[in-house]
Structure formats: structure tokens, C-alpha cells
N, C-alpha and C positions, 0 to 999 in steps of 0.2 A: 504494500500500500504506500509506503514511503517512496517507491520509485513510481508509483505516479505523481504523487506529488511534484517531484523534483522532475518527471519530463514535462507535466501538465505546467511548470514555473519557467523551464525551457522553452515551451512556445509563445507561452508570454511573453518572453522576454523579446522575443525573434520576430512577432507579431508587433512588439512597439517599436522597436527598432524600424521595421517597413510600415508603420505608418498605420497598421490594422488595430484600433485604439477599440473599438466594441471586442473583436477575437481576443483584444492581449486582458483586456478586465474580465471576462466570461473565463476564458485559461485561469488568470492571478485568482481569480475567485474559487475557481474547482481547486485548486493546488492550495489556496489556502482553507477551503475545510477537509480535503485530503491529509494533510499535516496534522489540524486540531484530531482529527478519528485515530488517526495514527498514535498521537503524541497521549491521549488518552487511554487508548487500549494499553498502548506501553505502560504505562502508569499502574492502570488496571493490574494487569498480566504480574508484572513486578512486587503488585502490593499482596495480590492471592497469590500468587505462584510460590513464594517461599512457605507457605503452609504445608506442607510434606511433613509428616512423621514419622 
């Protein structure tokens, strides 16, 4: 999930750069709550995951 993120930030980026300012904020938008889902699962996973006995 994090490498979409970071391709979905990739076209963004490539998108403002040529001038396509609706595809590069739609892109930054998707890659920025791709990041939050991620960056929260991680959190998640990390806080339960060490409960093993």
C-alpha cells in the first residue's frame, strides 16, 4: 500500500510539473490518504502485533 502511495505522489509530481494541475491534486490527494491507511495500519499492526504469548 505504501508503494502506491509513493507512485500515486510520483504522478503528481510529473503531472504539475507538465502543467496537469486537476490530475496532479486528484494523484497528491489519492497518495495522501494512501499514506494516512498505511501509516495507520502500521501503527495498528505494531501496537497488536506484539501481543504473542
Amino acid at each position: 500500500m505504501l508503494g502506491y502511495a509513493v507512485i500515486f505522489f510520483i504522478i503528481a509530481l510529473v503531472a504539475g510539473i507538465l502543467g496537469f494541475f486537476t490530475l496532479a491534486s486528484a494523484a497528491a490527494a489519492i497518495a495522501k490518504l494512501l499514506f494516512v491507511v498505511f501509516l495507520i495500519l502500521f501503527i495498528l499492526s505494531f501496537i497488536f502485533g506484539k501481543r504473542r504469548i
